[in-house]
MOPAC internal coordinates of N, CA, C and O (Angstrom, degrees):
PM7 1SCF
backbone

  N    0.0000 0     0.00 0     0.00 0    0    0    0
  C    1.4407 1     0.00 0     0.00 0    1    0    0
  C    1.5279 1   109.15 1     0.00 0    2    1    0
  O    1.2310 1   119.73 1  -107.39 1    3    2    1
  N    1.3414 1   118.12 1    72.61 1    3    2    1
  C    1.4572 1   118.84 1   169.71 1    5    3    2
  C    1.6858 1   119.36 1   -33.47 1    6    5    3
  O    1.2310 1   118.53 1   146.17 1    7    6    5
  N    1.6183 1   120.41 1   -33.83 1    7    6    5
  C    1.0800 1   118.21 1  -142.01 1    9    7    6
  C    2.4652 1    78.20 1   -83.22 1   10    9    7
  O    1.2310 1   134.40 1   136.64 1   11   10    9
  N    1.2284 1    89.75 1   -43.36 1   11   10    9
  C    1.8561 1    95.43 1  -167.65 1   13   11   10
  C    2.3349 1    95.56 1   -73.33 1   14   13   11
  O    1.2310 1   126.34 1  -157.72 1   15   14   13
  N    1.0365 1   105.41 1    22.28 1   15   14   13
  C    1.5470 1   102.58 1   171.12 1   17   15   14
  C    0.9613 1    94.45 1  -113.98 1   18   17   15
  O    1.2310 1   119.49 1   144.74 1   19   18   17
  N    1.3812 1   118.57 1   -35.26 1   19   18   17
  C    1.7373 1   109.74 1  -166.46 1   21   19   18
  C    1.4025 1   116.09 1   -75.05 1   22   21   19
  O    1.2310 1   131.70 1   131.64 1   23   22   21
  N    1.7874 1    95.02 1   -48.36 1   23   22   21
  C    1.3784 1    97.17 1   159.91 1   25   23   22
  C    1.9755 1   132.98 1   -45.64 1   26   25   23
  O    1.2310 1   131.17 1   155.50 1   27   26   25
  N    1.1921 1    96.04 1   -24.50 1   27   26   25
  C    1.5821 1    95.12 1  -176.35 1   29   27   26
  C    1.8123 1   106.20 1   -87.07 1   30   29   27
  O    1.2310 1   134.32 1   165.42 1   31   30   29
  N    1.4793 1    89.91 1   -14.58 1   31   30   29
  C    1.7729 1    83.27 1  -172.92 1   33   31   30
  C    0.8440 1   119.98 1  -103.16 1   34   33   31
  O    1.2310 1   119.25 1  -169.87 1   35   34   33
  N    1.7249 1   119.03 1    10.13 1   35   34   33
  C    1.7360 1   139.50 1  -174.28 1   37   35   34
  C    1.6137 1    84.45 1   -86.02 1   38   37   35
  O    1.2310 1   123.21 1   116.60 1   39   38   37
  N    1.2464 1   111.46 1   -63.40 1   39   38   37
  C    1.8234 1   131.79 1  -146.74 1   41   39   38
  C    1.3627 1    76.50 1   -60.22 1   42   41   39
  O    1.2310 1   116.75 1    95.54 1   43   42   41
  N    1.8081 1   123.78 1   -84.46 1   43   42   41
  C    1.7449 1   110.15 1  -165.72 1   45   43   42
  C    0.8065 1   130.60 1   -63.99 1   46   45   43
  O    1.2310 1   115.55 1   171.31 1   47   46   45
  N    1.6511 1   126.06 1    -8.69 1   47   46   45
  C    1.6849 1   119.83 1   146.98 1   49   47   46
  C    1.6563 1   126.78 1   -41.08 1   50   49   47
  O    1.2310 1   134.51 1   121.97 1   51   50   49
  N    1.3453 1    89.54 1   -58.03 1   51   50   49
  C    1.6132 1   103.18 1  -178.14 1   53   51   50
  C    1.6432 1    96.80 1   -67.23 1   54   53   51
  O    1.2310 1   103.78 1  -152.67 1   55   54   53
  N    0.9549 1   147.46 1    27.33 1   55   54   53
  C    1.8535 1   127.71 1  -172.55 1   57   55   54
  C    1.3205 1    92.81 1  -135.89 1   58   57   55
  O    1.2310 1   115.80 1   130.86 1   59   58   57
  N    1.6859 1   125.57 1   -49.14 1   59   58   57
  C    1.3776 1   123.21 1   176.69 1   61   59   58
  C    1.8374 1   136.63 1   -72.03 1   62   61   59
  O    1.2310 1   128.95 1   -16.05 1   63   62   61
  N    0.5844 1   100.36 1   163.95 1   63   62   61
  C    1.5799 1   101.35 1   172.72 1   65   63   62
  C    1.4407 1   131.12 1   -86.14 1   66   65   63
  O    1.2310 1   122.36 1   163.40 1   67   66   65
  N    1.6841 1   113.08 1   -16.60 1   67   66   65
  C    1.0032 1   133.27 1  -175.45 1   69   67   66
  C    1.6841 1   103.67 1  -126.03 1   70   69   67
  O    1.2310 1   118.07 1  -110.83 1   71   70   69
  N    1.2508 1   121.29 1    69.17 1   71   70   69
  C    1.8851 1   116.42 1  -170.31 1   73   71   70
  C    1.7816 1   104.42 1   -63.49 1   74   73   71
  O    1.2310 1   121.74 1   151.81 1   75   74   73
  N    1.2549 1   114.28 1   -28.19 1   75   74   73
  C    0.8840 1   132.61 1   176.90 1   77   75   74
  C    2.1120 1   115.24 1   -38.99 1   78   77   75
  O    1.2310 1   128.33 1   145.87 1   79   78   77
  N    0.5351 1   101.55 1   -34.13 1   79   78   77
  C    1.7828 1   119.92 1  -154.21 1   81   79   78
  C    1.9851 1    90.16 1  -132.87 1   82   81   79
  O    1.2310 1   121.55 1  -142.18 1   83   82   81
  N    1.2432 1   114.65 1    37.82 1   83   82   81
  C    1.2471 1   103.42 1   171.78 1   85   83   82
  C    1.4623 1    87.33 1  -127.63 1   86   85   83
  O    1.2310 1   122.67 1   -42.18 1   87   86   85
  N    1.6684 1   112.49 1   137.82 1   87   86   85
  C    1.3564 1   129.72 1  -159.56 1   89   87   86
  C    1.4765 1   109.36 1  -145.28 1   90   89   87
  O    1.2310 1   124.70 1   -70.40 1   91   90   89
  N    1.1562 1   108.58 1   109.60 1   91   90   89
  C    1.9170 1   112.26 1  -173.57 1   93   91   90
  C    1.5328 1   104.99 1  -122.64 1   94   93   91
  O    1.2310 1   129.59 1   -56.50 1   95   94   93
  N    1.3833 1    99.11 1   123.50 1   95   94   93
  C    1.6837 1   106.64 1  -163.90 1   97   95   94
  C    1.6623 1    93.80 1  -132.78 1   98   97   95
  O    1.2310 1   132.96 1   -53.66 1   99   98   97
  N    1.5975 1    92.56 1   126.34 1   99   98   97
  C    1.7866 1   116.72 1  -172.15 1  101   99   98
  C    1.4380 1   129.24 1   -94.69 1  102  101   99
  O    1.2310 1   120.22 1   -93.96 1  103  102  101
  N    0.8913 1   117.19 1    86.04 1  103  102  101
  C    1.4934 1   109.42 1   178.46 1  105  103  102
  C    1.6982 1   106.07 1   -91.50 1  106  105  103
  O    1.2310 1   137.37 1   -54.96 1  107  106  105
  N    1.3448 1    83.95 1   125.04 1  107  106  105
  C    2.0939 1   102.74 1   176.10 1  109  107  106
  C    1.5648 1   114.50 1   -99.76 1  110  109  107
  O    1.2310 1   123.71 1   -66.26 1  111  110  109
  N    1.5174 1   110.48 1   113.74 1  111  110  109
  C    1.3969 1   105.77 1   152.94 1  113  111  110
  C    1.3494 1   116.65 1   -95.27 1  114  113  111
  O    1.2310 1   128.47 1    15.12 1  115  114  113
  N    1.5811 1   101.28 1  -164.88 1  115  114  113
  C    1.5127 1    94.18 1   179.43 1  117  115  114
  C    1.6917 1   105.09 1   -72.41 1  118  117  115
  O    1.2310 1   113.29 1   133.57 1  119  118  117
  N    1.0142 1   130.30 1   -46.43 1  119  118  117
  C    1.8383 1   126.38 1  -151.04 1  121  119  118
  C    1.8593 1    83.28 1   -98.83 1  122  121  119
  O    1.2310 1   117.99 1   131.89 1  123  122  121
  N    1.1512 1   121.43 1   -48.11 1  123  122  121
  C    1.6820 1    99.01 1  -155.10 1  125  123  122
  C    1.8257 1    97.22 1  -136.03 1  126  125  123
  O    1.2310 1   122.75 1    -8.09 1  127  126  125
  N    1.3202 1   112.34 1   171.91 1  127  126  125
  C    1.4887 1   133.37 1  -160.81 1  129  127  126
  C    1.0229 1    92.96 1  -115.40 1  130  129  127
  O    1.2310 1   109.71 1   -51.30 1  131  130  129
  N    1.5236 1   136.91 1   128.70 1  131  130  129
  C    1.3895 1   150.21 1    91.68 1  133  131  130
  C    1.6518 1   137.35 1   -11.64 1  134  133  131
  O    1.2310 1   123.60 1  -122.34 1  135  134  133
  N    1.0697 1   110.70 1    57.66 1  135  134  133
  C    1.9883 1   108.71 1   166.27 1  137  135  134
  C    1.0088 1   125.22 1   -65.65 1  138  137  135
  O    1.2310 1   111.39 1   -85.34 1  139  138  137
  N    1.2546 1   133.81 1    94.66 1  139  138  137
  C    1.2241 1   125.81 1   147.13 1  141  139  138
  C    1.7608 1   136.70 1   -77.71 1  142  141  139
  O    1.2310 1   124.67 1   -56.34 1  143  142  141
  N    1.5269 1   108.64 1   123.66 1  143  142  141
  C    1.8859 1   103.44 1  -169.28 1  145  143  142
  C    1.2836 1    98.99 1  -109.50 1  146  145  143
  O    1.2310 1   122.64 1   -40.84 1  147  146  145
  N    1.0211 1   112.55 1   139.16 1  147  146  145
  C    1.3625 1   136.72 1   161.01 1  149  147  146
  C    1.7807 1   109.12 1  -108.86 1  150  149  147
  O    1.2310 1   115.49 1   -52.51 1  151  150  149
  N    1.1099 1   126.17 1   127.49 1  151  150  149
  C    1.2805 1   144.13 1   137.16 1  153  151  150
  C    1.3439 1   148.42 1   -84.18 1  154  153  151
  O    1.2310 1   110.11 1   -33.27 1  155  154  153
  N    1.4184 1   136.18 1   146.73 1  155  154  153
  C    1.7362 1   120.45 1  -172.35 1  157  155  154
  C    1.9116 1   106.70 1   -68.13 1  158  157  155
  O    1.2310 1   109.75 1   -10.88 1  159  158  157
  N    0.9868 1   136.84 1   169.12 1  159  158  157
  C    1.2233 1   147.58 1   147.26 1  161  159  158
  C    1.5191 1   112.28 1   -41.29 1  162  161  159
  O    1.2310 1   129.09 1   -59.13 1  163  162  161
  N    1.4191 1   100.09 1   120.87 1  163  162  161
  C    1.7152 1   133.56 1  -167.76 1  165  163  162
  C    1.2125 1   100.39 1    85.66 1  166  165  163
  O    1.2310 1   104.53 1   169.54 1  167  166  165
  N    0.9946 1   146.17 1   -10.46 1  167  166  165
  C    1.7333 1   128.21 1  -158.90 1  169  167  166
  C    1.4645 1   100.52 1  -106.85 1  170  169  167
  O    1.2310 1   102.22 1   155.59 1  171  170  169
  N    1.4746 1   150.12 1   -24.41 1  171  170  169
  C    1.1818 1   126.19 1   130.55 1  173  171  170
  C    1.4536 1   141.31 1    48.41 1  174  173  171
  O    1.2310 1   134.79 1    71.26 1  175  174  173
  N    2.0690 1    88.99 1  -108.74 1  175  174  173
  C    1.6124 1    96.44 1   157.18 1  177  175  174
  C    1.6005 1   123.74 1   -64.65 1  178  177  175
  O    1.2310 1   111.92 1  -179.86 1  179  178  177
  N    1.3691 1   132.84 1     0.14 1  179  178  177
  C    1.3248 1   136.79 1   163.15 1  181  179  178
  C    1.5385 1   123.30 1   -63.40 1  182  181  179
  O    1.2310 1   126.57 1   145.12 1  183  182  181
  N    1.8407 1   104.98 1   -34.88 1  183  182  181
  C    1.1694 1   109.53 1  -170.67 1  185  183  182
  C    1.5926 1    92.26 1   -98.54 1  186  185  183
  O    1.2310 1   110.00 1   105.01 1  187  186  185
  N    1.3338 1   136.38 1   -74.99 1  187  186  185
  C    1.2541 1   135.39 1   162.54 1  189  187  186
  C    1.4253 1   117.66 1    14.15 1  190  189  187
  O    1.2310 1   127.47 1   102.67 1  191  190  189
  N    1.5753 1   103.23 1   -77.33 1  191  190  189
  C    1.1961 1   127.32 1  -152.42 1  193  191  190
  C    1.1988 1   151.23 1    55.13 1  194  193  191
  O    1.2310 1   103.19 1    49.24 1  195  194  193
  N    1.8601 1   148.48 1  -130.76 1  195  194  193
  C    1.1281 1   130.34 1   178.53 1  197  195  194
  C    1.4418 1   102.67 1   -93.57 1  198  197  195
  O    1.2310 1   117.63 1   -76.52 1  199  198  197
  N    1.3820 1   122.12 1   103.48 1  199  198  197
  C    1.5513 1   111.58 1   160.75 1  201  199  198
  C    1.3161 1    98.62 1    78.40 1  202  201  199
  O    1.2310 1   118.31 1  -160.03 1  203  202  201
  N    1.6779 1   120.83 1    19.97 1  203  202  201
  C    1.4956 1   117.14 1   141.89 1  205  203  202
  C    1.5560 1    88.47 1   102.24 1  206  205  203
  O    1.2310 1   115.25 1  -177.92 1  207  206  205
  N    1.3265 1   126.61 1     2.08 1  207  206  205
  C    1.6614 1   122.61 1  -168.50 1  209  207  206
  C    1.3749 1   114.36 1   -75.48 1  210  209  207
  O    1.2310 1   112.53 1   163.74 1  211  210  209
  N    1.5695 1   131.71 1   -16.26 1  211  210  209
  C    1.5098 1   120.87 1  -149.85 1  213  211  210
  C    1.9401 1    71.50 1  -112.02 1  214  213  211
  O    1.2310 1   105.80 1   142.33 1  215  214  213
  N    1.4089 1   143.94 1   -37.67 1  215  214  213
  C    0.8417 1   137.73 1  -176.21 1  217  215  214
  C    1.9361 1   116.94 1   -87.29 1  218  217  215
  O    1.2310 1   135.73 1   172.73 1  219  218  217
  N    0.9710 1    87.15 1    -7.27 1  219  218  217
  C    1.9417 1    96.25 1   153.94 1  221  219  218
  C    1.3103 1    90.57 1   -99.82 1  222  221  219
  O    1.2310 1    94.33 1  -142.66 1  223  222  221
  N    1.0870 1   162.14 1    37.34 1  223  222  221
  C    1.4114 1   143.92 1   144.56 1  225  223  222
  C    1.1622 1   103.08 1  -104.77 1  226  225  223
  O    1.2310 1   101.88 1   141.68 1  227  226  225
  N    1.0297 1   150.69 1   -38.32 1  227  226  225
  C    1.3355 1   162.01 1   -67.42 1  229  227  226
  C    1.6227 1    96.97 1  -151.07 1  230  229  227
  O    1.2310 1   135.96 1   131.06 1  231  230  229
  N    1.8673 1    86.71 1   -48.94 1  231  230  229
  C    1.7057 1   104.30 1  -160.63 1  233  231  230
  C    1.5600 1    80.35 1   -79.34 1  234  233  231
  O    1.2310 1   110.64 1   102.92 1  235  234  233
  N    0.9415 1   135.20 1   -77.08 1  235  234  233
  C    1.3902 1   166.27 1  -146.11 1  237  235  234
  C    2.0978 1    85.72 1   -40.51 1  238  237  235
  O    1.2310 1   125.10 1   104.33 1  239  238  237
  N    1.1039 1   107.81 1   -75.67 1  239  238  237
  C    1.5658 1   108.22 1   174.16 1  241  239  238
  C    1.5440 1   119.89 1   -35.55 1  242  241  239
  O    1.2310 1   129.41 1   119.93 1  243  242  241
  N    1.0585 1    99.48 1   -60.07 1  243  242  241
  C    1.6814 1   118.74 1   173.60 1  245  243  242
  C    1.6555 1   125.93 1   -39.68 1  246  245  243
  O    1.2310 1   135.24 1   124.34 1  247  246  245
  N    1.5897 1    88.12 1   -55.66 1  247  246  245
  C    1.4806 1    97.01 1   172.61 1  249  247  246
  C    1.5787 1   113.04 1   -72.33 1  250  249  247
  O    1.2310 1   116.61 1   129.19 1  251  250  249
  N    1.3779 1   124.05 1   -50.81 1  251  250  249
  C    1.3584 1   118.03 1   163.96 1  253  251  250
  C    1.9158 1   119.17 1   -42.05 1  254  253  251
  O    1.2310 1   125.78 1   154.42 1  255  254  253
  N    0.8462 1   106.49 1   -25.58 1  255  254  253
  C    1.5439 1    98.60 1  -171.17 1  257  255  254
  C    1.3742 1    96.18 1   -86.59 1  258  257  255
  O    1.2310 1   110.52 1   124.46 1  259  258  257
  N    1.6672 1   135.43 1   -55.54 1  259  258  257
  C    1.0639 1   133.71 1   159.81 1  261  259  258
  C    1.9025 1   138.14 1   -33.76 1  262  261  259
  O    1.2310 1   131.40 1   153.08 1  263  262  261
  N    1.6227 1    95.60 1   -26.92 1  263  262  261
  C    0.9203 1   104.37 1   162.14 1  265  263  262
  C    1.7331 1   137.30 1   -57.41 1  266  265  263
  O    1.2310 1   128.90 1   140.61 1  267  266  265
  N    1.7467 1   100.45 1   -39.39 1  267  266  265
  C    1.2135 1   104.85 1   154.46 1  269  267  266
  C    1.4392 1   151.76 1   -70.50 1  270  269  267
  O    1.2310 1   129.99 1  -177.44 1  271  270  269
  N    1.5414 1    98.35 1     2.56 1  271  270  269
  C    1.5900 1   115.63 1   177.37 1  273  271  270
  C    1.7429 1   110.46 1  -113.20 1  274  273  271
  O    1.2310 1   131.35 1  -177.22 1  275  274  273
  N    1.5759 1    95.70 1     2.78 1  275  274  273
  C    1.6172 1   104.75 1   179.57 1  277  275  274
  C    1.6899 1   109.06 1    62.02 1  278  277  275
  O    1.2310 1   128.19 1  -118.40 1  279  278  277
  N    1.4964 1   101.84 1    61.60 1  279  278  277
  C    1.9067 1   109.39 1  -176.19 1  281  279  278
  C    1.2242 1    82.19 1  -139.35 1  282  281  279
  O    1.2310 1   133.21 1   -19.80 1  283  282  281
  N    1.2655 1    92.08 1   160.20 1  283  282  281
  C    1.7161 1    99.79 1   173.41 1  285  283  282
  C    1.9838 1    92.25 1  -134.17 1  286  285  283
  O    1.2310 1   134.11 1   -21.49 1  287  286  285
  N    1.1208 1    90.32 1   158.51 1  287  286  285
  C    1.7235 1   100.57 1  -153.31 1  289  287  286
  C    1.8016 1   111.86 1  -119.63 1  290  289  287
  O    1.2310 1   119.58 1   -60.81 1  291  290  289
  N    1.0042 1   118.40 1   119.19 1  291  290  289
  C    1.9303 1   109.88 1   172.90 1  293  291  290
  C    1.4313 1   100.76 1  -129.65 1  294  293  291
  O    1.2310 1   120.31 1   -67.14 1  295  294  293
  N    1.4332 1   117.01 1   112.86 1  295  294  293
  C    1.2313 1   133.56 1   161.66 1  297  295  294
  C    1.5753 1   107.61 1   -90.48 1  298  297  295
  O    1.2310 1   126.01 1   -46.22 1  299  298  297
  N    1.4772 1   106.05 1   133.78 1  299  298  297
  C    1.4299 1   147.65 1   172.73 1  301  299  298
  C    1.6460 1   130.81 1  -107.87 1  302  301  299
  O    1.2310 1   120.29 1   -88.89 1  303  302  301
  N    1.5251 1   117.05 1    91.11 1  303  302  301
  C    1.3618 1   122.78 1  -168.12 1  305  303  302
  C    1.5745 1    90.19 1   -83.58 1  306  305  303
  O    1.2310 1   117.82 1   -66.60 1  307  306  305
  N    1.1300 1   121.75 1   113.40 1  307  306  305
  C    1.4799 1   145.13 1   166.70 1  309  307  306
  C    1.9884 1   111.86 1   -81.73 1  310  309  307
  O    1.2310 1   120.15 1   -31.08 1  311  310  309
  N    0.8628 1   117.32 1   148.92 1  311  310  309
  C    1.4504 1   127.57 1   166.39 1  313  311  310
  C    1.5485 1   142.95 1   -92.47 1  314  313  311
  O    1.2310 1   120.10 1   180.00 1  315  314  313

C-alpha cells in the first residue's frame, strides 16, 4: 500500500530533525502490513515520545486508514 508508506513517511518526516534518514520498509501479507521505521540518530525519542504517546498516535492513524482498504497494519520502530 504505497498510499499508507507515504503516509507514514510524511508524519516521521515532519516529527524528526533529520527527514532525510527516515526509512519505512513494507512487508505485505495477504490480510495485514508490516512497517518497519527506521530513523537517523537522536530522533527516536521524537517518534516514540512521552510514555510511548506520539507513537500510539502514530499506530492509531495508520490503522484507521488501513482500515478502509480492509488491512490490518503493525508498525515497528527499529533502531
Amino acid at each position: 500500500m504505497k498510499e499508507l508508506k507515504d503516509l507514514i513517511t510524511y508524519i516521521l518526516q515532519a516529527l524528526v530533525d533529520n527527514p532525510d534518514k527516515v526509512q519505512v520498509n513494507e512487508i505485505a501479507g495477504d490480510k495485514s502490513i508490516i512497517y518497519e521505521l527506521r530513523v537517523g540518530e537522536g530522533d527516536l525519542g521524537k517518534v516514540i515520545g512521552k510514555e510511548g504517546r506520539t507513537a500510539h498516535a502514530i499506530r492509531t492513524i495508520i490503522t484507521a486508514a488501513a482500515m478502509k482498504v480492509g488491512k490490518r497494519t503493525v508498525i515497528e520502530i527499529l533502531e
